[in-house]
Steps between C-alpha positions, in 0.01 A plus 500: 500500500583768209790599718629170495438370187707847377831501724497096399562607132710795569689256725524209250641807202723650723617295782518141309821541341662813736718460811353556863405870528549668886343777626511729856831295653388160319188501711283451183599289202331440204590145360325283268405140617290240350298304755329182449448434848313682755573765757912463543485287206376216728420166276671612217647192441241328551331305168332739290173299513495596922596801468186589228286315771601696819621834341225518207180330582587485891504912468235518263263295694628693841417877351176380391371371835667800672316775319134272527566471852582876498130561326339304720617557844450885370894561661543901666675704243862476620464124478301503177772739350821305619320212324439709184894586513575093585280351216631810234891363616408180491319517166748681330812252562209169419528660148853500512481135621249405227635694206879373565519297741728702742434884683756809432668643782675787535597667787670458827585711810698443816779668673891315453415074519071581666375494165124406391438222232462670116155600459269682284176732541243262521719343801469852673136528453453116645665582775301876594207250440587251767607781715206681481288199547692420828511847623087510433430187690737542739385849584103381490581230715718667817245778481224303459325780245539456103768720351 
């Protein structure tokens, strides 16, 4: 979450008002978005009073009842630790949501027109969460042994 919360600000000083930067052959960029919306900027047109009901209290209720189910269900440690990653990504842009009503994104890769949507830290670590969850379950389950 400190990650996050720190290359947000450094983002939002140095990125808000500054052209596209390109890096390695334009496979990384660094470009400041604002996003009300969710992942890809889904619903962000949507009325701001659905949006704080899916995107705020939907997530907020969601990370709550996936780290008590975590607790109880007593999840192996790859699991448990892809969830700590998901709910630490997930809390950290539910601030953003909360505090100002829209999430910082930053960067982008690809190669020529393949290009990812803009994202930010907390994105990355949501994602290595649901990864890892998958890849713990998945593993458990074709082996039929815990991971």
């Amino acid at each position: 979450m400190a990650c996050d919360r720190v290359t947000k600000q450094i983002a939002a000083d140095t990125l808000a008002s500054a052209p596209t930067r390109s890096y390695v052959a334009d496979t990384f960029r660094l470009d400041y978005a604002e996003n009300t919306g969710a992942f890809l900027g889904i619903g962000s047109n949507w009325p701001p009073v659905v949006r704080t009901a899916l995107f705020s209290i939907g997530n907020g209720v969601l990370l709550l009842v996936l780290t008590v189910l975590t607790m109880r269900l007593h999840w192996q440690r790859a699991a448990s630790l892809g969830l700590a990653f998901f709910v630490a990504g997930g809390l950290s842009n539910l601030i953003d949501r909360l505090a100002y009503g829209k999430v910082i994104d930053f960067m982008n890769v690809g190669i020529g027109p393949v290009r990812t949507g803009i994202f930010n830290v907390a994105d990355v670590a949501i994602t290595i969460g649901a990864l890892l969850v998958i890849w713990s379950t998945t593993a458990r389950d074709s082996s039929g042994l815990p991971s």
